[in-house]
ROSE-4610 file (N, C-alpha, C; in Angstrom, 1 decimal, always signed):
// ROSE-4610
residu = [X/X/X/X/X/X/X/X/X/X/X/X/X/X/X/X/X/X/X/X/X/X/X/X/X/X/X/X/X/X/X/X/X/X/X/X/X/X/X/X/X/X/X/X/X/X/X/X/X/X/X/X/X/X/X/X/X/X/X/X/X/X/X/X/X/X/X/X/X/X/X/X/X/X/X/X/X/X/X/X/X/X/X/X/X/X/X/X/X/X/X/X/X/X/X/X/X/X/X/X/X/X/X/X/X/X/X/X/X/X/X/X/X/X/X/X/X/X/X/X/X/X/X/X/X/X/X/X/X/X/X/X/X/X/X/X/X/X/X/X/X/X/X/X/X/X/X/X/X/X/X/X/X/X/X/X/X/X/X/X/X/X/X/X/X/X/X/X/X/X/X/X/X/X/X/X/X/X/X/X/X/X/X/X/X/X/X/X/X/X/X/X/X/X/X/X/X/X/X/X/X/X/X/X/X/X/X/X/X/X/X/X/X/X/X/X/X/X/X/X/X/X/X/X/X/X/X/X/X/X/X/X/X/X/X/X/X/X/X/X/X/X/X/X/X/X/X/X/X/X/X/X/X/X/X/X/X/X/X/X/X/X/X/X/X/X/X/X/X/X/X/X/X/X/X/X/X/X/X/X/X/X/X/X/X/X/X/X/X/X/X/X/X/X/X/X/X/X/X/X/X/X/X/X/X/X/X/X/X/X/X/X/X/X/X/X/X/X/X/X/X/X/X/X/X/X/X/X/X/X/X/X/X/X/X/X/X/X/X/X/X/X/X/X/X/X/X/X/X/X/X/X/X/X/X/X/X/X/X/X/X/X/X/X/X/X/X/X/X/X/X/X/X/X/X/X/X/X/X/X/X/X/X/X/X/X/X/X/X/X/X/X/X/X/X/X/X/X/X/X/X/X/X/X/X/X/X/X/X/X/X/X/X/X/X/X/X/X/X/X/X/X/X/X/X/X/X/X/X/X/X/X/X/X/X/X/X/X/X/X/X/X/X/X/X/X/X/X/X/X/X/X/X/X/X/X/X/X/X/X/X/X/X/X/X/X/X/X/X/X/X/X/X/X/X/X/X/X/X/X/X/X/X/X/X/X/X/X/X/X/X/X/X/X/X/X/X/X/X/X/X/X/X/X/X/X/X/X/X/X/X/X/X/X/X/X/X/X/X/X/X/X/X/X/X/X/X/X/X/X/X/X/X/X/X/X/X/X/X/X/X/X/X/X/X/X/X/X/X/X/X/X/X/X/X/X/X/X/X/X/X/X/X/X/X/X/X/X/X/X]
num = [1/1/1/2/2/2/3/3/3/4/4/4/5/5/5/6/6/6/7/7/7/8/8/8/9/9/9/10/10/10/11/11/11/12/12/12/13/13/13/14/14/14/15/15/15/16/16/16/17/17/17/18/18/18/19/19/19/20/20/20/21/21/21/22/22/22/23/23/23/24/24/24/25/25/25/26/26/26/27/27/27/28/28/28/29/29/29/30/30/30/31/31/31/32/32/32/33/33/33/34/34/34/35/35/35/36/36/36/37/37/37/38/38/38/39/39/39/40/40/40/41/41/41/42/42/42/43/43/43/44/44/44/45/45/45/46/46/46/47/47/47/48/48/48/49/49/49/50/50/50/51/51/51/52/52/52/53/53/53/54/54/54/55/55/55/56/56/56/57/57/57/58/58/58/59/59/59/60/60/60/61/61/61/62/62/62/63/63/63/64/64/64/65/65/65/66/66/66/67/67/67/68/68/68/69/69/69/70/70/70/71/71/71/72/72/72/73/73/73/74/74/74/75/75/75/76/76/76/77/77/77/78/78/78/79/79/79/80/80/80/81/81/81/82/82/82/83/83/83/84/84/84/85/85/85/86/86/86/87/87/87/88/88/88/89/89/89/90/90/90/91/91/91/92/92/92/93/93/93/94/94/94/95/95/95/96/96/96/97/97/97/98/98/98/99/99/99/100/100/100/101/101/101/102/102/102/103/103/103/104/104/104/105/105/105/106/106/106/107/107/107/108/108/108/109/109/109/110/110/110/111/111/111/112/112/112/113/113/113/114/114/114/115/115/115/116/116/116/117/117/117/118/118/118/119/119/119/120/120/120/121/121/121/122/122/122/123/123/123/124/124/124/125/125/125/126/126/126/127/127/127/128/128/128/129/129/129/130/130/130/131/131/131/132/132/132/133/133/133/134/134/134/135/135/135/136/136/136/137/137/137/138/138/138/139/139/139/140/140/140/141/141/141/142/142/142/143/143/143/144/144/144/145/145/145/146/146/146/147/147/147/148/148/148/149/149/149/150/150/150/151/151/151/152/152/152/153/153/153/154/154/154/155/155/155/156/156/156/157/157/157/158/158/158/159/159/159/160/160/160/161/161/161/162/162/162/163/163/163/164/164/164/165/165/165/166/166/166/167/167/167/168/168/168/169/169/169/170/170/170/171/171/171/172/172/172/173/173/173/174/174/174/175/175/175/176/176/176/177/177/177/178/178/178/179/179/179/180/180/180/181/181/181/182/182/182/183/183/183/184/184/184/185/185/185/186/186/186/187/187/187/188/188/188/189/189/189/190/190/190]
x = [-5.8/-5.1/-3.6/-2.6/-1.3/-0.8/+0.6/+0.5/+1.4/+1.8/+2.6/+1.5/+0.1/-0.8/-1.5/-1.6/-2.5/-1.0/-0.1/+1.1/+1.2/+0.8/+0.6/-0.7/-1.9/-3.0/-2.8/-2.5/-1.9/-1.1/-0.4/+0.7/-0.2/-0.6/-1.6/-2.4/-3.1/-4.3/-3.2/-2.0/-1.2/-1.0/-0.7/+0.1/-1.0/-2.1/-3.4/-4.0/-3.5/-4.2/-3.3/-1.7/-0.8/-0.9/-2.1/-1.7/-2.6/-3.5/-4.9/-4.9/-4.0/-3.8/-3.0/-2.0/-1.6/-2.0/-3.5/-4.7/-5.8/-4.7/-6.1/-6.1/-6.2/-5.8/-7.6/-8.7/-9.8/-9.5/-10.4/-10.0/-10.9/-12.0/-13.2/-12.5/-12.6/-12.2/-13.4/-12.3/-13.1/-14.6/-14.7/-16.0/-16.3/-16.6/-17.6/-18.3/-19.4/-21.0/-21.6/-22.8/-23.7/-23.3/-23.0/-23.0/-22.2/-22.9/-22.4/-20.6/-19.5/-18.6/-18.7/-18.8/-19.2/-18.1/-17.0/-15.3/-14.4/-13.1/-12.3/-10.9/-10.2/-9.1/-7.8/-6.9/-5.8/-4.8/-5.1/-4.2/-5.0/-5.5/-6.3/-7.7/-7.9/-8.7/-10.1/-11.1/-12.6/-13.4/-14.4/-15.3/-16.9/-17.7/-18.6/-19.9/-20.9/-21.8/-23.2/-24.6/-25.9/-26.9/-28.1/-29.2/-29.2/-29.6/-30.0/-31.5/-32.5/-33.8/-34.0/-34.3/-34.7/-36.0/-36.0/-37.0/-38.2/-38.2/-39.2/-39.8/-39.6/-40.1/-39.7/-38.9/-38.8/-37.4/-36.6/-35.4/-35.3/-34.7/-33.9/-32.5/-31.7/-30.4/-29.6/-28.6/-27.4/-26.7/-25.1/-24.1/-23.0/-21.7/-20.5/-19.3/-18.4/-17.3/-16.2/-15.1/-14.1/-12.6/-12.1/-11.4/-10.0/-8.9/-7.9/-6.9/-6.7/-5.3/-4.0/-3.1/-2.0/-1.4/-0.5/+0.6/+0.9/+2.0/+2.6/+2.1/+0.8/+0.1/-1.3/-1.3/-2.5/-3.5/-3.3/-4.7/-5.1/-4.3/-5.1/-6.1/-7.5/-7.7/-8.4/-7.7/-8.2/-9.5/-10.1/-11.1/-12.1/-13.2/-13.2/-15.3/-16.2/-17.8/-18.5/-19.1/-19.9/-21.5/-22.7/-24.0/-24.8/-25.7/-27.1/-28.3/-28.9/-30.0/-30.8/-32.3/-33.6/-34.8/-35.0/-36.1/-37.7/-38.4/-40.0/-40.6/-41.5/-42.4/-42.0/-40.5/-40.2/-40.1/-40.6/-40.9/-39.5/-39.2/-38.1/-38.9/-37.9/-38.0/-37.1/-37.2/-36.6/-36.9/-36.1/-36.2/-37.6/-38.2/-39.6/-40.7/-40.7/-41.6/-41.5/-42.3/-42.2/-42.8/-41.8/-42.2/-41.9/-42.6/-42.3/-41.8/-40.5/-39.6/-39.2/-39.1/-38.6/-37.0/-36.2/-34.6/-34.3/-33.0/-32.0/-30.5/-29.7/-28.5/-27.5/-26.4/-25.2/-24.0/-23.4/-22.3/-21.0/-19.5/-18.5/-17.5/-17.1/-16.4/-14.9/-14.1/-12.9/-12.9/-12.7/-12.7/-11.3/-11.3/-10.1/-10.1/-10.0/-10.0/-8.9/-9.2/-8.1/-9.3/-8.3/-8.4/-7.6/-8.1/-7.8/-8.4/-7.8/-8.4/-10.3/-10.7/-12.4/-13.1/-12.2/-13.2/-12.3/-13.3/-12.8/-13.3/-12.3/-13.1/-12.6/-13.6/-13.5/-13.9/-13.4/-14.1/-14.6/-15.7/-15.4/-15.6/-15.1/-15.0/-15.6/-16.3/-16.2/-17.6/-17.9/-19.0/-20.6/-21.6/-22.4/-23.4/-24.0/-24.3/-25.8/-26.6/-28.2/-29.2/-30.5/-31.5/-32.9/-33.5/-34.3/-35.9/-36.8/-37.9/-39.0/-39.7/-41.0/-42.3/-43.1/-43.8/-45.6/-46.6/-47.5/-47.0/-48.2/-47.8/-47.9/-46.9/-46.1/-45.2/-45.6/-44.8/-43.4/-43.5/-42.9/-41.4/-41.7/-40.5/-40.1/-38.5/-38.1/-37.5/-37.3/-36.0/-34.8/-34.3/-33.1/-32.2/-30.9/-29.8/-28.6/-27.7/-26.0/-25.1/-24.2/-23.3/-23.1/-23.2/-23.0/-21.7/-21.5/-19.7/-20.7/-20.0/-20.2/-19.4/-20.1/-18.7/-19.3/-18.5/-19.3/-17.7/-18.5/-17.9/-18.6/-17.9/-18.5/-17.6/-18.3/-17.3/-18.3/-17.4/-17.6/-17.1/-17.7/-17.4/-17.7/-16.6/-16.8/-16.4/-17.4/-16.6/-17.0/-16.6/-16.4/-17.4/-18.6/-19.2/-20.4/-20.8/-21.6/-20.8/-21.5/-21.0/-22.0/-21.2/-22.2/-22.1/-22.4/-22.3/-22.9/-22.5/-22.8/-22.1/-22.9/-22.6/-23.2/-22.8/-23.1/-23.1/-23.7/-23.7/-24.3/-23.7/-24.0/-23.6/-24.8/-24.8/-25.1/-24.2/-24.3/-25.2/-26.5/-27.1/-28.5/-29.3/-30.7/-31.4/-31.7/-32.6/-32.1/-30.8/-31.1/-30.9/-31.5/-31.2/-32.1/-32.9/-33.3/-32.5/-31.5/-30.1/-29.5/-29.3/-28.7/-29.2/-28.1/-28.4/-27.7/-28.3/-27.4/-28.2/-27.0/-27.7/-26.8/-27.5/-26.7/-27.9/-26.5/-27.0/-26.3/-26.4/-26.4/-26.8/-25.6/-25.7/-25.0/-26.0/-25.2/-26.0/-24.6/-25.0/-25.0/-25.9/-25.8/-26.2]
y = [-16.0/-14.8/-15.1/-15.0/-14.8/-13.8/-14.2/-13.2/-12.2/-11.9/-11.2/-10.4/-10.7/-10.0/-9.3/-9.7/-9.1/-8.0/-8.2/-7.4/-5.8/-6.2/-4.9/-4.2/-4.5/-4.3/-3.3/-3.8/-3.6/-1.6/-2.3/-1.3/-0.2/-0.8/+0.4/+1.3/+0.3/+1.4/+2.3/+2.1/+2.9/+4.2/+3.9/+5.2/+6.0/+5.4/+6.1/+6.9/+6.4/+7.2/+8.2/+8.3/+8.8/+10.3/+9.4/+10.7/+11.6/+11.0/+11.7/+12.4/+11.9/+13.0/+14.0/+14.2/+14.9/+16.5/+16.2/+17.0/+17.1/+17.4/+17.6/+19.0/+19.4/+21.6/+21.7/+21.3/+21.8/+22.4/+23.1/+24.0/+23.4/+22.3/+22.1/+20.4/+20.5/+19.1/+18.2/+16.2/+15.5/+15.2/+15.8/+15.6/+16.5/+18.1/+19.4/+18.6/+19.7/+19.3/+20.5/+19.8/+20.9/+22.5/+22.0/+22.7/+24.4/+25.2/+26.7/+26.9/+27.3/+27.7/+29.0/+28.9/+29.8/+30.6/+30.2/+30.7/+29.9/+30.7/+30.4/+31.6/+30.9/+30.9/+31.7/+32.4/+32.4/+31.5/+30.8/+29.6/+28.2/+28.6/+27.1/+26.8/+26.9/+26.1/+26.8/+25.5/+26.4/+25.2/+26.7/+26.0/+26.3/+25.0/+25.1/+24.5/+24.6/+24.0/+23.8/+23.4/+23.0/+22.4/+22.9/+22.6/+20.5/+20.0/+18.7/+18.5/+17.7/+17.9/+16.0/+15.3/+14.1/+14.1/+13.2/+13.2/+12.5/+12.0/+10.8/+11.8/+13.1/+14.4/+14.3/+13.3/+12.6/+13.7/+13.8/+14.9/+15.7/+16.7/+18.2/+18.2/+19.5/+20.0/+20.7/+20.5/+21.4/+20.3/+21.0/+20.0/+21.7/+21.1/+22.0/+21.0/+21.7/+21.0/+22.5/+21.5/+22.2/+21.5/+22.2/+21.7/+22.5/+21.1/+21.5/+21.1/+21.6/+20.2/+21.0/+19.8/+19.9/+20.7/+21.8/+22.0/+21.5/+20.6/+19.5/+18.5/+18.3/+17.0/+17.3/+17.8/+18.5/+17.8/+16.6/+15.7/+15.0/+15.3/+14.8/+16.1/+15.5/+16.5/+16.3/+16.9/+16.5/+17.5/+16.8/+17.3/+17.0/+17.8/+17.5/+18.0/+17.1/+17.5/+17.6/+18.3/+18.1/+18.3/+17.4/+17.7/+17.6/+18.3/+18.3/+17.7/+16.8/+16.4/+16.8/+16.1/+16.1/+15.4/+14.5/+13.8/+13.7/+13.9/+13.9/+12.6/+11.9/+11.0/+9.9/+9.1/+8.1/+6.9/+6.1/+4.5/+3.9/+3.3/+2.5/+1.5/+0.1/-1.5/-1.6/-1.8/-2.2/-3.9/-3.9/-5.1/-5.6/-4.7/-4.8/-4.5/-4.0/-3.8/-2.7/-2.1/-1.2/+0.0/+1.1/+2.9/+3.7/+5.0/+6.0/+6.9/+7.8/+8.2/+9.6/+10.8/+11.9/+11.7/+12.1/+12.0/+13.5/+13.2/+14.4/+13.8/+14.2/+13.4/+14.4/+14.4/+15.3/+14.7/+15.1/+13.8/+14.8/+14.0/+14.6/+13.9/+14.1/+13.1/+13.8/+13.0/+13.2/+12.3/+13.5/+12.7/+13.5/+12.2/+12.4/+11.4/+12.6/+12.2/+12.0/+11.7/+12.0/+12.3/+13.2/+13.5/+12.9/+12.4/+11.8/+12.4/+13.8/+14.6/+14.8/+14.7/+14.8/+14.2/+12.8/+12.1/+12.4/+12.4/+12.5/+11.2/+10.6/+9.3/+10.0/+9.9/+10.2/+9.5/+8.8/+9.0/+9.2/+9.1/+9.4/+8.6/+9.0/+8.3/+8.8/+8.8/+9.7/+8.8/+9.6/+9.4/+10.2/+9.7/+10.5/+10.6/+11.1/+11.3/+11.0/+10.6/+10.6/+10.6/+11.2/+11.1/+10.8/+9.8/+9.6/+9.6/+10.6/+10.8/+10.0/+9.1/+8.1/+9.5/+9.1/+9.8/+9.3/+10.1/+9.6/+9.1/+8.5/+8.1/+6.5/+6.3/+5.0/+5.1/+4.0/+4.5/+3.2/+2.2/+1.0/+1.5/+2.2/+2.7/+4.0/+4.4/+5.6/+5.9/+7.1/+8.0/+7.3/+7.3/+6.3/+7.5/+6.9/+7.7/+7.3/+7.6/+6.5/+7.5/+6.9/+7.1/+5.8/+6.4/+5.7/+5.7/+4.9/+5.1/+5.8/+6.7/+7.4/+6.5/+6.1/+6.1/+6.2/+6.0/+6.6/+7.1/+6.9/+7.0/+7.9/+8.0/+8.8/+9.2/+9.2/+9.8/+11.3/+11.8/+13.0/+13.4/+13.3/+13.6/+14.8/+15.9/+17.3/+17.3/+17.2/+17.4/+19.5/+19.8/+21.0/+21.8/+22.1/+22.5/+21.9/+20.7/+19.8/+18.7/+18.7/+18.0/+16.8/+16.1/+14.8/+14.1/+13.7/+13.0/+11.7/+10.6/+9.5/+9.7/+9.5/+8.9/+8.5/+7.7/+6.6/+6.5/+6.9/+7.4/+6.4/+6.0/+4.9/+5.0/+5.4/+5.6/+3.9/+3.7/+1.9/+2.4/+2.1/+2.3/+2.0/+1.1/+0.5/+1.7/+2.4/+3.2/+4.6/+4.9/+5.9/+5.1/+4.2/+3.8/+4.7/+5.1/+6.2/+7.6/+7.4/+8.2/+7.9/+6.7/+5.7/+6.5/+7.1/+7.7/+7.5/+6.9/+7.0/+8.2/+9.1/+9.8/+10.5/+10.5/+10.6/+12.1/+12.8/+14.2/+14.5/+15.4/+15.9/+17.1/+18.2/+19.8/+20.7/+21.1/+22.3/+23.6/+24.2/+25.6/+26.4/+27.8/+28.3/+29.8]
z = [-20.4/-20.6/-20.1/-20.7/-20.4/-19.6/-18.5/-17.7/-18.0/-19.0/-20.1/-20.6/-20.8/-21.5/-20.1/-19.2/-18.3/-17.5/-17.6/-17.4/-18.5/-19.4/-20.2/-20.2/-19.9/-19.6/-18.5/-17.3/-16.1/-15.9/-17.0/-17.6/-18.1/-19.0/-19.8/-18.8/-18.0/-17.3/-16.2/-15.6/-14.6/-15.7/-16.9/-17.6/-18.1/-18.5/-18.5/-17.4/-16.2/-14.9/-14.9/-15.3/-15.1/-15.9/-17.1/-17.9/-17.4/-17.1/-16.5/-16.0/-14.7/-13.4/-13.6/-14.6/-15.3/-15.4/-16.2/-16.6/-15.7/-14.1/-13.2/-12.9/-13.5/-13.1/-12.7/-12.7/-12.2/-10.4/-10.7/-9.3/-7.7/-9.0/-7.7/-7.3/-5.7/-5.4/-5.6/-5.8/-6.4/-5.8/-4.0/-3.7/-3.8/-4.3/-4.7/-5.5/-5.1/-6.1/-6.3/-6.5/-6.8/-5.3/-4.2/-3.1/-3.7/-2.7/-3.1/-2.5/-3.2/-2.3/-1.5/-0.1/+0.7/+0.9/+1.0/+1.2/+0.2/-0.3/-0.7/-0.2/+1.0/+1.7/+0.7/+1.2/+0.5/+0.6/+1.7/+1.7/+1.0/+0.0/-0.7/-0.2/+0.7/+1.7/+0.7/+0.3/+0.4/+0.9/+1.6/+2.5/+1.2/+1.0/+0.2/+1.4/+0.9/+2.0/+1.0/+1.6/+1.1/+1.7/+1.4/+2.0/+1.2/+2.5/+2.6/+2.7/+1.6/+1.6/+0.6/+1.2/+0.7/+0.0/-1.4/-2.2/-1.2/-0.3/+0.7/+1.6/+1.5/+2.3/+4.1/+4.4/+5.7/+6.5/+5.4/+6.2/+5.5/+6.4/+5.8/+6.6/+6.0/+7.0/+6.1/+6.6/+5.9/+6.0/+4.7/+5.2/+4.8/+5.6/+5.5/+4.8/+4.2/+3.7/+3.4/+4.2/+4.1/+3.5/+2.6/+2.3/+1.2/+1.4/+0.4/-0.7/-1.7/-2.3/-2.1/-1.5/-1.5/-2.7/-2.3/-3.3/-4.3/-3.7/-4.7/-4.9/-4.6/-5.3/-5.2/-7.4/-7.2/-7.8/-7.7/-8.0/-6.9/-5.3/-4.3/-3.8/-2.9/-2.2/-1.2/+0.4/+1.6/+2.1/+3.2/+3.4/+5.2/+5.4/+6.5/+6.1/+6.5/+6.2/+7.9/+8.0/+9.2/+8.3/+9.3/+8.7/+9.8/+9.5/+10.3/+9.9/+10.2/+9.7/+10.6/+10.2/+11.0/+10.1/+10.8/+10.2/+11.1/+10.4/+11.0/+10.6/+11.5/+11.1/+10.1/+11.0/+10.0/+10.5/+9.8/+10.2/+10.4/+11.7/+11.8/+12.1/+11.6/+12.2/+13.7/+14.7/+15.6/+16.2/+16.8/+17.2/+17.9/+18.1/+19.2/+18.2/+17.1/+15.9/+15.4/+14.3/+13.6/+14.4/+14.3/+15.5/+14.8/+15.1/+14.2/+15.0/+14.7/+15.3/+14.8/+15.5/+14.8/+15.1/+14.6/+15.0/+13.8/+15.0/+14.4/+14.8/+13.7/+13.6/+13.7/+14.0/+13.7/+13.7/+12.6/+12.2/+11.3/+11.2/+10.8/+10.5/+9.4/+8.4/+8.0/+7.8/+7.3/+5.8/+5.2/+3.2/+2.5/+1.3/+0.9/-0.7/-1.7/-2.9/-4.0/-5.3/-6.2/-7.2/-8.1/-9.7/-10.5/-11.2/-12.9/-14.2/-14.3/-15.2/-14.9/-15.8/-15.3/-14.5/-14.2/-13.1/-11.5/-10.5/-9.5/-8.6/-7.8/-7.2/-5.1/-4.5/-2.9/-2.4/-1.1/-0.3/+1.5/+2.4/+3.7/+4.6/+5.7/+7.0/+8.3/+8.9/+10.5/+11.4/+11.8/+13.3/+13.3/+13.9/+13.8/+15.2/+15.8/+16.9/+16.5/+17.1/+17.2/+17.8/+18.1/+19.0/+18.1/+18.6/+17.8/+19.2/+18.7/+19.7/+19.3/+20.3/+19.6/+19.1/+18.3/+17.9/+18.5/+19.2/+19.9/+21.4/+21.7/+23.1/+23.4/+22.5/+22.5/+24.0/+24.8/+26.2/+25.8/+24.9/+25.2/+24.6/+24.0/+23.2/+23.8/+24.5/+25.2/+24.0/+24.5/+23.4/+23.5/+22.2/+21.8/+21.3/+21.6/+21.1/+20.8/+19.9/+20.5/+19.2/+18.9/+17.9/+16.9/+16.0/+14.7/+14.0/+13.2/+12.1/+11.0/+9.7/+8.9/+7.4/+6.6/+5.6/+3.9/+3.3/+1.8/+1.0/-0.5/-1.5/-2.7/-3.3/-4.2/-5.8/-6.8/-8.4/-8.6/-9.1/-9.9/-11.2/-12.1/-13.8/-14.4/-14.7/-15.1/-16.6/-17.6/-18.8/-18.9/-19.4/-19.7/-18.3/-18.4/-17.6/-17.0/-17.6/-17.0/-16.0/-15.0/-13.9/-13.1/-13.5/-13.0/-11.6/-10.9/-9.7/-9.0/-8.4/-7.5/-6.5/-5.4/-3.9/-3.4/-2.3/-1.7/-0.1/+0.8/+2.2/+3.1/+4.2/+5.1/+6.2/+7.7/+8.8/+9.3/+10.3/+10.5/+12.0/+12.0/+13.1/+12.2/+12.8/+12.5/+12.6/+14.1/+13.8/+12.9/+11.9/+11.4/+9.7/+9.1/+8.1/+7.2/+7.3/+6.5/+6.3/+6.9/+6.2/+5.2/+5.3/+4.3/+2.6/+2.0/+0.9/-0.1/-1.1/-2.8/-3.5/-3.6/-4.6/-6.0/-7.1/-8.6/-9.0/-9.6/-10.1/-11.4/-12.2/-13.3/-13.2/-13.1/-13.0/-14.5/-15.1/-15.9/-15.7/-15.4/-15.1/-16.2/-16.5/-17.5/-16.8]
């Protein structure tokens, strides 16, 4: 390929995004989901939130999101998530062997998206706190606890009123890798 040819390519997809973002007037930021908006602020700000319930029956919780876009740049949109989990009866690998562990996690992210017309790409950053309790009377194994890094990505695709979603969630701490969540949705409301 010539670099005259990959120069206009280049070109093409910038004016494409350009045009895109153009046509970002949706009202929902690029990380909203399925989640309910709980508040919507007069100063922009909405706070949406949702029950958290894994297909593995292992956790539940809530999550919170608050958030806003800028004025004058209305295809960015900033943001801030806190969540709660809690998991029952989950098998962790640790370095001393396989234990089963109740934990509960609490964690808080700073996210930050863009729109390009329908699709929206985010993503977050933050910390997560944890206590994980042995299950039985396993004496070799104490209660474990520490902080974790939080980080994740995620797209969102709204054509008219169907709304689609992937994300991608990653707590860097061994014993909470059963946090570790990809999860893709497809919502139309009627």
């Amino acid at each position: 390929m010539q670099p005259d040819s990959r120069l206009a390519i280049a070109l093409a997809a910038i004016l494409t995004l350009v045009a895109l973002s153009a046509h970002a007037d949706s009202p929902t930021p690029a990380y909203g989901g399925k989640t309910r908006n709980l508040a919507q602020l007069d100063n922009g700000m909405i706070v949406q939130g949702g029950d958290i319930e894994t297909l593995d029956g292992y956790t539940s919780g809530f999550r919170l999101t608050a958030g806003f876009t800028p004025q004058n740049l209305p295809g960015l949109d900033l943001g801030a998530e806190f969540s709660y989990r809690e998991s029952d009866d989950v098998p962790v690998d640790l370095a001393d062997g396989q234990h089963v562990l109740d934990t509960t996690s609490l964690g808080g992210s700073l996210m930050a998206g863009v729109r390009f017309g329908p699709l929206g790409l985010y993503a977050k950053s933050g910390l997560a706190e944890w206590q994980g309790d042995p299950v039985g009377d396993n004496d070799r194994l104490r209660e474990g606890s520490g902080i974790a890094r939080v980080q994740g990505f995620g797209a969102r695709l709204q054509w008219r009123r169907l709304v689609s979603r992937l994300e991608l969630e990653k707590i860097d701490a061994p014993a909470m890798d059963h946090l570790n969540l990809m999860t893709a949705s497809i919502h139309y409301p009627f």
